[in-house]
N, C-alpha and C positions, 0 to 999 in steps of 0.2 A: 188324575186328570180325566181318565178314561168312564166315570162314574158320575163327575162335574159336566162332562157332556152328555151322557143320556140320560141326566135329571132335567136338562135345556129340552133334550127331544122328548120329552115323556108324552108330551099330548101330541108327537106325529105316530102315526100306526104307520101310514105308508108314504112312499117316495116315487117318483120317475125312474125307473128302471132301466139301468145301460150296461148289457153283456158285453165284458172284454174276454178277447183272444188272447191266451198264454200270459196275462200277466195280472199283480195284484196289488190293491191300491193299500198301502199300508199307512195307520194311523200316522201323524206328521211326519209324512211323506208327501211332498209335492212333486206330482207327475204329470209331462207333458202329457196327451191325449188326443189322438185323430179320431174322430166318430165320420163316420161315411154312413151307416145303414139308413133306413127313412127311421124306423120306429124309434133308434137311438139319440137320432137326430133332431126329433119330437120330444124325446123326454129333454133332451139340453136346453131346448128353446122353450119347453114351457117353466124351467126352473131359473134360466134367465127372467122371464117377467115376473115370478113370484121371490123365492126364499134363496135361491141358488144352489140349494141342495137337491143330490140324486143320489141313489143307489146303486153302485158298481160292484159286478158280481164276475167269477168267471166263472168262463163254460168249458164244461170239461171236455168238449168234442169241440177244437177249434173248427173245423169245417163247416159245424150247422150254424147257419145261416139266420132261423129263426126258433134259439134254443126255447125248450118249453120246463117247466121247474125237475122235471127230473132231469134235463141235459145241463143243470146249473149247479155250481158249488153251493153246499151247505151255510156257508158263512160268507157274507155281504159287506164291504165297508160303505158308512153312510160320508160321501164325497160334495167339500163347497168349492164350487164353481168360482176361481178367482180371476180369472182373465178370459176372455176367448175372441176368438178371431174367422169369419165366415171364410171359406176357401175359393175358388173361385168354381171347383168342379161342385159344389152345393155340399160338403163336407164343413168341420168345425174343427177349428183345433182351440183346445183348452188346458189349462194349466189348472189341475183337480188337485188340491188339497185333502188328503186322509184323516174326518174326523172320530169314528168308530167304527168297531167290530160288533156286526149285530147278526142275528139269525133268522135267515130266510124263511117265511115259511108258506108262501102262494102267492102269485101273478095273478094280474086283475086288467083286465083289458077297459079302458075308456075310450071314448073316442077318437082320440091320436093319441092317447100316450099310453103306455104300458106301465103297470105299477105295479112295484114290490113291495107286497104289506112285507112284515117282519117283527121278531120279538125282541126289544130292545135288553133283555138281559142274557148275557154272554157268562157265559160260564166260568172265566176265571174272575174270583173277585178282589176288592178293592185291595191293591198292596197295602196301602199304611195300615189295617186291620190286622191282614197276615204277620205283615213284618211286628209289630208289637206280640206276637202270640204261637207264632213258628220257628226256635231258635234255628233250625235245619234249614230254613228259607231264607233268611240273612246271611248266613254261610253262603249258600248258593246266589245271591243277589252281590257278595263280592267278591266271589269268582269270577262270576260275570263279567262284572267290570274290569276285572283285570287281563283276563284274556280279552275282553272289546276294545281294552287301550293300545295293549299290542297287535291285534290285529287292524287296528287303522292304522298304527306305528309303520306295519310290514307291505299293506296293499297302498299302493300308490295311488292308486285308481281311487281310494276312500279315505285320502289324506284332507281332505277338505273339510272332513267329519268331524276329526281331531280335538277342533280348536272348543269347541260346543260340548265336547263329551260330559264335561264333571257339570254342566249346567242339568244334565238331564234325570228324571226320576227312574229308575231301578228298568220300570216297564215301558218306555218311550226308549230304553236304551235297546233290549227285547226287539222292539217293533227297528232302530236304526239299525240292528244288527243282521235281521233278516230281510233288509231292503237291501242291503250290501253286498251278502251271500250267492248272489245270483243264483238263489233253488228256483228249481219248475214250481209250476203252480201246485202240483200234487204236491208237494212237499212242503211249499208255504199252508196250505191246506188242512195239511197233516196236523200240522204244529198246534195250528188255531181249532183244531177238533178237540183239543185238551179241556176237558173239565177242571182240571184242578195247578192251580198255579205254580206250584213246585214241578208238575211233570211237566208246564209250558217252559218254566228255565231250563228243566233238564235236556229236553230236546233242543232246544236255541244253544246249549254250551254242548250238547256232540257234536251239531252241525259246524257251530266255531271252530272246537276242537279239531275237525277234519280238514277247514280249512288251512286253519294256524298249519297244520302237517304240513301241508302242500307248499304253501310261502314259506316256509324256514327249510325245507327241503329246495327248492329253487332258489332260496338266496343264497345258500354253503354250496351248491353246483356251481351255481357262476361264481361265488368268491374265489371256492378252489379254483377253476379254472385260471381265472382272470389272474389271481396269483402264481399259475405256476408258468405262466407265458412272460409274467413280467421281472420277476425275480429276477430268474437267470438271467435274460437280458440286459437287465437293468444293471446290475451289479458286475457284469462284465464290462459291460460298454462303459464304467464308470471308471474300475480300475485301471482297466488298458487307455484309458485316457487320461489320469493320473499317472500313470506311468511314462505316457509320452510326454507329458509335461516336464515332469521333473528330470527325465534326460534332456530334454532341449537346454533346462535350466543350469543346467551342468551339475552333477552329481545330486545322490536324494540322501546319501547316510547321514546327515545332518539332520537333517527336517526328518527323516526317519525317528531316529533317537527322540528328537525332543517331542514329537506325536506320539511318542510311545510314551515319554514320559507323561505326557499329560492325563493320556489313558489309565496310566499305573494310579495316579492322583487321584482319577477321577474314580475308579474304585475303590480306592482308600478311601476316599470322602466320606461322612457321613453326612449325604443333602439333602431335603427335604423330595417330596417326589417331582414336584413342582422345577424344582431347581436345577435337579440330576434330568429332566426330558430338555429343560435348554441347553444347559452343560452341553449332552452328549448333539443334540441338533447344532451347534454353534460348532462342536469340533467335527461332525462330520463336513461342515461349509469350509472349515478351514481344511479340509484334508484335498480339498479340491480348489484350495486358490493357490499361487502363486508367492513362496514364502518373502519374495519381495516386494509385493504389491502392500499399498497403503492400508487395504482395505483388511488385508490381511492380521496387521498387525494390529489395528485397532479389536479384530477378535479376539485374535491370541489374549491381547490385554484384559479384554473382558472373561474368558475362559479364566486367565487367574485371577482375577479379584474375587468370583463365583469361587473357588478352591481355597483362596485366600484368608475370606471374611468367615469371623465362626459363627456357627448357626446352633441350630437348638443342642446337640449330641456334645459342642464344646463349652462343658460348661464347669465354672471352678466348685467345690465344696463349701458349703458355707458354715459358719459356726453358729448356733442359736440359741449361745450360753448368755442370759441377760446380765447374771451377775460380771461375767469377765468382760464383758460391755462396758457395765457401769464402770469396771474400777479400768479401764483403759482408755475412757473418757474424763478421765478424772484424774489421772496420773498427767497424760496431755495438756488437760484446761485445768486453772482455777475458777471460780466464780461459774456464771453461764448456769444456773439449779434452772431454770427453767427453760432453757434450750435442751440442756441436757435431759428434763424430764419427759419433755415432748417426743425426744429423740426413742428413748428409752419404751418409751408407750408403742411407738412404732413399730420399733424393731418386736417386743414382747406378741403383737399385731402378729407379724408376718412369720414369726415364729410358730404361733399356734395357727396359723390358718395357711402356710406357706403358701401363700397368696401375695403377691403385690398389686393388688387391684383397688388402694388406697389414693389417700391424695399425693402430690407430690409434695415433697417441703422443701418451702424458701425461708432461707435465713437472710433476713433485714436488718443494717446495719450498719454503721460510717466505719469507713475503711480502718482496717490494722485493729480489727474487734478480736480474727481468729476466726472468720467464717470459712475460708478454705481448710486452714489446718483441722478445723473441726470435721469435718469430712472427711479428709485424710482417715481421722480416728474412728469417724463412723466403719468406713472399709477394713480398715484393721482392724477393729473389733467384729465384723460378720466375717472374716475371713475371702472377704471379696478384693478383687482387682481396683485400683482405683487408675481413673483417668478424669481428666480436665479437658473440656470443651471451651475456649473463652470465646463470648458475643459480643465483646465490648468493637464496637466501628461495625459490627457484622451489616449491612443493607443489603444481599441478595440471596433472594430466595433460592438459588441452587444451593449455598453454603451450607442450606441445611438438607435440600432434599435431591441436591445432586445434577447435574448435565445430563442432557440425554445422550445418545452415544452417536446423536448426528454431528454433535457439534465436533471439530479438531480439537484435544485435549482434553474429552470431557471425560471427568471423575466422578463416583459418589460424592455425594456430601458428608460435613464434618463428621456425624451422625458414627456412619458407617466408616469413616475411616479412624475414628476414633476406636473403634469393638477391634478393626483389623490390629490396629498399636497394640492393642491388652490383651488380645487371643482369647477371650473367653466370651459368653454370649450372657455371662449374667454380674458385669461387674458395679461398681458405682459410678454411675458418671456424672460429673458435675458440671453444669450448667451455669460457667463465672458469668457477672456483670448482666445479667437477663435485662437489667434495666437501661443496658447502653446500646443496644439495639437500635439501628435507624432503617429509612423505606426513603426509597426511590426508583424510579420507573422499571428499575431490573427486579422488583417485588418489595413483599413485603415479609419478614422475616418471622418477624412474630405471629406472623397467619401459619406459616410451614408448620409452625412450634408448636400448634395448637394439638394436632392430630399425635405429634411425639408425647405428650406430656397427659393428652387423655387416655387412661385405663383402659376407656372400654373401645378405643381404635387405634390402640399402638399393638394391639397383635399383627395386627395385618398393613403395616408402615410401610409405602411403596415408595424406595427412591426410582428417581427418573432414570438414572444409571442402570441399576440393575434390572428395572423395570419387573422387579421379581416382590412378592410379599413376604417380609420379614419381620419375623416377630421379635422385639421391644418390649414385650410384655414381662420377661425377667432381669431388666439393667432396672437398676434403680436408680430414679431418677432426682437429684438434690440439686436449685436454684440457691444464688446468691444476687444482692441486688445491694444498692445503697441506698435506696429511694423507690419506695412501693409506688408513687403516686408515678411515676416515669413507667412505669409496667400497663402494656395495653389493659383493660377491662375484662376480655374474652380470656385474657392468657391468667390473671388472675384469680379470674373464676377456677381455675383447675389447679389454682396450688392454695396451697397453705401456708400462709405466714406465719414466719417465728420470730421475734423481736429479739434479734441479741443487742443490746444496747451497750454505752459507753460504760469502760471501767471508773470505781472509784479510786482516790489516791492510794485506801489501802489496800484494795484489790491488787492495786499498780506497783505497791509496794514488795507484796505476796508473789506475785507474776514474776518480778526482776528475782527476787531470789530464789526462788524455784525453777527456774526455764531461765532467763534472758543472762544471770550472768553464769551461773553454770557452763552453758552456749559458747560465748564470747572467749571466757576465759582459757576453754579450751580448744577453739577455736585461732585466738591467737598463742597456744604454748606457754601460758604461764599458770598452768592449774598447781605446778608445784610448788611457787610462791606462795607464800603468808601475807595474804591480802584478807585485811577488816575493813568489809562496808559497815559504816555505820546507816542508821532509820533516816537522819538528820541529811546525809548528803543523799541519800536518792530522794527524800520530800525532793529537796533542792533541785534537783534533776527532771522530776515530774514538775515541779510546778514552773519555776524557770526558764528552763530550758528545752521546756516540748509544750506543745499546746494542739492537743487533740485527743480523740475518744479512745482511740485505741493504744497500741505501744508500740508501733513501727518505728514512729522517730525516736521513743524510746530506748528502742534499742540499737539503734543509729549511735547513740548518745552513748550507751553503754560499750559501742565498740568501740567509739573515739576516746575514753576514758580506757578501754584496755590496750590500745595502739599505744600511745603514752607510756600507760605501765610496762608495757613491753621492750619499750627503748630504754626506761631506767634498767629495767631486768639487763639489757645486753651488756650496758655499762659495766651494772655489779659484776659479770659474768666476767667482762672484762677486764677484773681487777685481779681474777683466779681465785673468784669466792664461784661457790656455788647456788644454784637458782633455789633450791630449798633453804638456802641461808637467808634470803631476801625477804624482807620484813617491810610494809606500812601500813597504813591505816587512811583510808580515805573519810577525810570528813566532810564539812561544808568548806571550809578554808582551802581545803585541797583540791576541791570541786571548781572553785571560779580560777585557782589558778593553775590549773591543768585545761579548763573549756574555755575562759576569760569571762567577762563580763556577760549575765544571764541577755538572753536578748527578750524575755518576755518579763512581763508583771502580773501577779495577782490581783485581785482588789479584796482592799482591807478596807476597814474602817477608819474612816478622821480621826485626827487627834482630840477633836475637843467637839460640844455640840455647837453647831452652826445653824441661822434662821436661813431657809428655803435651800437647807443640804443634805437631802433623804438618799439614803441605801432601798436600791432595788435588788433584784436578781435576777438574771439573764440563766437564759437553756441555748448553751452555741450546740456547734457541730463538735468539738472537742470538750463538751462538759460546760458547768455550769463556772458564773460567776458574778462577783458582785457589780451593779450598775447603779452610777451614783445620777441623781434628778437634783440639777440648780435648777433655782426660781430666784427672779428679781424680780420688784415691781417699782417702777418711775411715771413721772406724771408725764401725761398723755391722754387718747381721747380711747381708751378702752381696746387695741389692741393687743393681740396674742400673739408671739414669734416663738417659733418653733425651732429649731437647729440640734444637728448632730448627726446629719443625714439619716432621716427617722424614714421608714415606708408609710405607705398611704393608712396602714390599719393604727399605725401606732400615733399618727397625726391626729387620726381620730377619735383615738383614744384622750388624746389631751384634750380637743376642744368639749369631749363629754366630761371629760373630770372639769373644766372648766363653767360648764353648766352647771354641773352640779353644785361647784362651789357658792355661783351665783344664785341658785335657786336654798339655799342655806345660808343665805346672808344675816335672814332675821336673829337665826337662832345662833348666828357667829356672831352679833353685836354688833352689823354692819348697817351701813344705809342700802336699799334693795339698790341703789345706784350708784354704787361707788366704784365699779369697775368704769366707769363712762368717764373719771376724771384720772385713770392711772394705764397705765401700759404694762403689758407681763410679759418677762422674756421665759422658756423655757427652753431648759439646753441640755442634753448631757454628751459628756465632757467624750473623747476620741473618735472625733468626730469622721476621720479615714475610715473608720468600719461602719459599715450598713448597719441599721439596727431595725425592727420591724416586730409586730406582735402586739396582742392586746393584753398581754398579764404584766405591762408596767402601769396601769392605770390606776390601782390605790396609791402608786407611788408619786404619782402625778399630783394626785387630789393633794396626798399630804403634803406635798410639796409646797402647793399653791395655797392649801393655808396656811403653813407657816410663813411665808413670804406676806401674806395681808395682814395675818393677826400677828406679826413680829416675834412669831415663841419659835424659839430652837428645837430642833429636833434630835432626840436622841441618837449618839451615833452607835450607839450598839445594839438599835435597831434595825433590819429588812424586812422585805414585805413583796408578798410577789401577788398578784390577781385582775382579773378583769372586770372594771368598774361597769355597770348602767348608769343609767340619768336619774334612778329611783336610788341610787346608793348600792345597790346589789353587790355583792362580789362571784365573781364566777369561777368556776374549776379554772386549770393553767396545766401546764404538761413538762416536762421534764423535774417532778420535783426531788426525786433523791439528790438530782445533778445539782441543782440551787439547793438543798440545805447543806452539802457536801461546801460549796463552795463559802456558804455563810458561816460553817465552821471556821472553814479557813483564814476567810476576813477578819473573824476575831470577835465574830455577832453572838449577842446570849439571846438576843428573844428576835423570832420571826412568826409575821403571823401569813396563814397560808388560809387559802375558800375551805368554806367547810365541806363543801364536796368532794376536796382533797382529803378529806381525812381517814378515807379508805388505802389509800394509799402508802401509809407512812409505815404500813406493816412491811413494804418491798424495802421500805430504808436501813439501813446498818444501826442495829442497834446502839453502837459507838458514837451517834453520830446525836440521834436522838436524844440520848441521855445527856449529850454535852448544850444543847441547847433546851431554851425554853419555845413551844411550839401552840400556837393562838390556833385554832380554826375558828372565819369569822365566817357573819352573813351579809353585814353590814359596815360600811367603810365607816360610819360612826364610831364601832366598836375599834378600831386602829388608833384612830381621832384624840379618843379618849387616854390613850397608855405611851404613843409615840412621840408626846412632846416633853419639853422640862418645863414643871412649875402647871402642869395637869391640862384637863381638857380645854378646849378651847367653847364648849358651851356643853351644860349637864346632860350625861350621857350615863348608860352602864361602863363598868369595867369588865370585860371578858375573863375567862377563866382558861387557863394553860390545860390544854388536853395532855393526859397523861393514859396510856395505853395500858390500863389494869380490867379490873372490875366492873360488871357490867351497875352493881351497884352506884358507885362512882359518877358512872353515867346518867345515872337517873337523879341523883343529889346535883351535879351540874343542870341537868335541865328544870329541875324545882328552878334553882338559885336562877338562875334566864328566867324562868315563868316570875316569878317575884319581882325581878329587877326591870321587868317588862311592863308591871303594873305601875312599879314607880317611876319609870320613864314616863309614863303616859302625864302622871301627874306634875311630874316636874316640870314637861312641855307647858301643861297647862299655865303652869306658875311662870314659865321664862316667855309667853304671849303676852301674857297680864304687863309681865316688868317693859316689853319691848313696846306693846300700846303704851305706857306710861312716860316710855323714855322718849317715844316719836313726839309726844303732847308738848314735852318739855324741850327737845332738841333746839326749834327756832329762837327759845330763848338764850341757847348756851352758844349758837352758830361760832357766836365773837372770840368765846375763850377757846373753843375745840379749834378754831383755826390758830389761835397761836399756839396750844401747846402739837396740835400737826405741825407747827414749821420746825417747833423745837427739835419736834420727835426725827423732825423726815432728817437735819443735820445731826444730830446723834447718830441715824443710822447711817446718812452718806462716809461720815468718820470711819465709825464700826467698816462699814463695808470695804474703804481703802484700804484698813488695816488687816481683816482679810486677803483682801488680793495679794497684799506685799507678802502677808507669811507664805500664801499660796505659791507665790513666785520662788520666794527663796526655797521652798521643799521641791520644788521641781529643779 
């Protein structure tokens, strides 16, 4: 800075000249200034109407009056005139700005003013030069600065300096220091006679130095002092005032003992320092109230929760054996390989980096899947504490992050009283139901949750209660939820979904007799009986008699079958046979007349093929199953009726399978207008249950051409996918759960989107092989294989994807590439034939309406005769 300015003055030699008394205008330094002499008073007024700079010098003999250059200091600062103001005795006062140190070197007399030529190079030079090239000078440059911070720290009188310090260059800090110092002018003088910029620091950090003495020496005289006048008073007047308290109160041995106790606690504690300076300030307030008073107790309370709650020191051992994980996760659960694997990654995570500064993980998925019990297992295989937090109704924001302690009754939050339950500070906590969380004017709950559940701001977790910062940073944190789309956005950002989905039947199968009757049986007292389940009564049980993803009502089921056995067991018992003597065999037969009549039903397939009665497949909440699509068609002027209590997605799913059928008329063999003389019902059938979704759409399609072009549909057909208006098929979702259930119906060929075909690798083996499985791209490709007596216009025949060989695959898409060519030419041929047939139609109008009338009573016959068997199967 000091170098950038007298590159500006290079072309001035001299200035107006103004002798100060006793003091020195240091570079940015702004100093007031009274000028009174004439000659001084001249040089101000002439630098008023020019440039506003002058040259301020002191004199080293304050009394002469009219110094001459040898009664003047050797070094000059060059001063801009920022403000001034005429006095009324003909004086001037000015507010001088210090903008360099330059070197005097002769007085020049002009007409009224007096001028100080001078050398504008000053012999300490440019710091950023030095500094690059003197490592000793850098050293000394933040010394500097660190004794100039504490000495504005300790003088109060240069507290204003402070704020500004770290903005300042090395040497502007120099020149703040020795404005501050209050040295005589000799001694500022002194300083600035340095040629060399090292010895200018050196002298500015002894002068420091001497004063740093002086202020740290006067502030431990008065501390001491001040402390040893109030101590003792203090601490008298305190006790003997405590002491009259507690006689007035009538007797103190009580409130004695239990202040003692707290004391004893409070040094046993291990609490953070933070914790242990409130602890002990909160019990010296209470040593001083009134063990009856209100206010009283609500400290006390707060002193134990503080001694209560464990903090970092209480903390459990963990285990970080991956293998005794696995196999403890897996003795627990069946099925779950990819909860499990996730899990397993985790923990392998925080074992090697003993870090929890990961994501947290939610497990997603319809109730009675095992998302709590799988936590359970997590904690017992880390060797950690587990505890259970449930959100479900949660809507206030203290519940999580606590009351303040103004309110009456106010506690921590769940949080924290959760860690107090389990005593340790690093256990597993689990976070049930996150998705049942609601908000109303008392907050919002999932906002509190946010800060718990992020990594990088649960160290420092502030309940309102304690009002203290508590680190969360080693509980590990696990969400359960049923419904991800119910979880705020912000609060999902910071976890990680796990998808445990719905059991299959044989998973269901695998589960009862590993875990669920094991359970029960010993449970209720009869493990020393000779009871044979057989495969066949628990099918019975799973499909029957529960209808859901998981095995809760399962094993509802399974208790109620051993209550039963239990009461035959007391009989025998009663006969003075022994319970190891007791012998049956539970089959299916013994199943309904032990539970009574199943109250659910599967869906199977028809008995016979039917025109316009297509096999879907349905993805519920409890697993997949078969959905059947009726189609009628009666004369009318072209309406579509929908029924079965269908949603808005699935409505429109039919009128696009509808479209499309219509826009396929030609190549059906149809008039492009023959829906404008017939009416379409579509229905499917249980109709009390809501149904919704766009993957019943090829099943639509098929539907409604079998019902136009009168062909039966196979019934050991299913078909699950989502139609466009171009014929497209589109992925669908739940499909292990729909080919599991099309096993079950009794179905050999299903065809699924080829986009699904990724997929089928997640399905059971057992399950694949028992079925034949189509990936299509086009509802054409369905058209062609799902009716009896063949396609309803020439099409390809699709080929059954079989999961081998990547060869295999390539021979499948020749045989499409081929079948694609002669599709093209076939269209061309069935155009030709349908131009040919439209030429001739007008002529035939006469005969095609009688055999329609014939046809339409044949089929109203056929159709009665359906309804009736309909009826009597039901």
């Amino acid at each position: 800075m000091i170098m950038s300015i007298l590159d500006q003055l290079s072309s001035i030699e001299r200035l107006p000249l103004v002798a100060l008394r006793g003091r020195v205008v240091l570079p940015g330094a702004s100093e007031p200034l009274f000028i009174g002499r004439e000659r001084s008073v001249a040089s101000i007024q002439h630098a008023l109407k020019n440039d506003k700079l002058v040259l301020c010098v002191a004199q080293r003999d304050e009394k002469t009056d009219q110094p001459q250059i040898a009664e003047l200091h050797e070094y000059a600062t060059v001063v801009q005139i920022v403000n001034s103001a005429a006095l009324p005795d003909g004086s001037i006062r000015v507010l001088a700005l210090g903008m360099a140190i330059v070197k005097l070197n002769e007085l020049a007399e002009g007409e009224d003013v007096q001028w100080g030529v001078f050398d504008q190079s000053w012999p300490v030079q440019d710091l950023a030069k030095d500094e690059e090239t003197d490592e000793d000078l850098a050293k000394l440059l933040v010394q500097l600065k660190k004794r100039a911070t504490r000495f504005f720290k300790l003088d109060r009188k240069a507290t204003r300096s402070k704020s500004s310090l770290e903005r300042l260059q090395p040497l502007q800090l120099g020149f703040r220091v020795l404005a501050h110092l209050g040295l005589k002018t000799d001694e500022v003088q002194d300083v600035l006679s340095e040629e060399n910029l090292s010895q200018f620091i050196l002298k500015i950090l002894a002068l420091l130095e001497g004063a740093l003495e002086k202020l740290e020496a006067d502030r431990k005289v008065k501390s001491r002092v001040k402390k040893q006048m109030e101590n003792d008073q203090r601490d008298y007047y305190l006790n003997e005032q405590m002491k009259a308290i507690q006689r007035e109160m009538g007797g103190d041995d009580s409130v004695k003992s239990e202040m003692e106790e707290l004391e004893a606690k409070l040094q046993e504690k291990q609490l953070p320092a933070q914790a242990r300076e409130k602890a002990e300030k909160e019990l010296k307030k209470l040593k001083l109230m009134s063990p009856m008073g209100a206010e009283a107790t609500v400290v006390r309370n707060y002193i134990e929760w503080i001694l209560s709650i464990p903090w970092e020191a209480d903390r459990s051992e963990e285990k970080r054996d991956i293998q005794d994980a696995e196999a403890v996760l897996n003795a627990d659960h069946y099925a779950l390989k990819k909860p499990k694997e996730r899990i397993l990654e985790h923990l392998a995570v925080h074992s090697l980096t003993k870090d929890l500064k990961g994501p947290i993980l939610c497990l997603v998925g319809p109730p009675g899947v095992g998302k709590t019990s799988l936590v359970r297992s997590i904690a017992r295989s880390t060797g950690r504490e587990f505890v259970r937090m449930s959100l479900g109704g949660v809507r206030d924001e203290a519940e999580v992050r606590g009351h303040r302690r103004t309110y009456i009754g106010a506690m921590p939050g769940k949080i924290i009283q959760s860690l107090k339950k389990v005593g340790t500070s690093n256990p597993v906590l689990l976070l049930d139901e996150i998705d049942k969380m609601s908000t109303d004017f008392r907050g919002d709950p999932s906002s509190a949750l946010l800060e718990v559940l992020d990594p990088e701001q649960n160290g420092t977790f502030n309940d309102h209660y304690l009002d203290l910062d508590y680190d969360l940073s080693q509980v590990m944190f696990i969400t359960t939820a049923n419904n991800r789309h119910q979880i705020p956005l912000p609060l999902q950002d910071r976890l990680e979904m796990i998808e445990v989905s719905g059991y299959t039947e044989v998973e269901k199968i695998n589960i009862v007799k590993r875990h669920l009757l094991l359970k029960q049986v010993e449970r209720h007292g009869i493990k020393d009986a000779q009871i044979t389940w057989t495969d066949s009564a628990l099918k019975l049980v799973i499909n029957r008699y529960t209808r859901e993803s998981g095995v809760r009502n399962l094993e509802r089921q399974i208790a109620a079958l051993c209550r039963k056995i239990a009461r035959d067991v007391i009989t025998h018992q009663s006969q003075g046979k022994e319970i190891a003597d007791y012998k049956t065999k539970v089959d299916s037969r013994k199943i309904e007349s032990l539970l009574g009549a199943p109250p659910y039903k599967f869906g199977v397939s028809d008995s016979q093929d039917e025109v316009g009665l297509v096999n879907g497949l349905a993805y519920t909440s409890w697993g997949g199953n078969l959905l059947q699509a009726e189609v009628t068609m009666m004369e009318g002027n072209g309406k579509l009726t929908i029924t079965g209590q269908l949603g808005e997605v699935m409505q429109e799913s039919a009128r696009a399978a509808m479209s499309y059928v219509r826009t396929r008329a030609v190549d059906l063999g149809l008039e492009p207008k023959f829906h404008q003389d017939h009416d379409f019902h579509l229905h499917f059938p249980e109709g009390a249950i809501p149904k919704d979704g766009p993957s019943a759409g090829v099943t639509m399609v098929t539907g409604l051409t079998s019902a136009i072009k009168g062909l039966p549909v196979r019934r050991d057909v299913a078909m699950t996918g989502e139609i466009t208006l171009r014929g497209r098929v589109l992925p669908i979702g739940g499909l292990k759960e729909k080919l599991l259930a099309a096993k079950r119906g009794g179905i050999k060929l299903v065809f699924i989107p080829k986009e699904n075909e990724k997929d089928l690798d997640e399905v059971p083996s057992s399950i694949t092989k028992a079925l034949e499985i189509i990936a299509v791209e086009k509802v054409d490709e369905i058209l062609n294989r799902a009716f009896i007596g063949g396609s309803p216009f020439l099409n390809n025949e699709p080929k059954a994807i079989k999961k081998t060989s990547t060869a295999q695959k390539t021979s499948t898409a020749k045989k499409a590439s081929t079948a694609k060519k002669t599709s093209t030419a076939k269209k061309t041929s069935t155009a030709k034939k349908a131009s040919t047939a439209q030429k001739t139609s007008t002529a035939k109008k006469t005969s095609t309406a009688k055999k329609t009338s014939t046809a339409k009573k044949s089929s109203t016959a056929k159709k009665t005769s359906t309804a009736q068997k309909a009826k009597t199967n039901k």
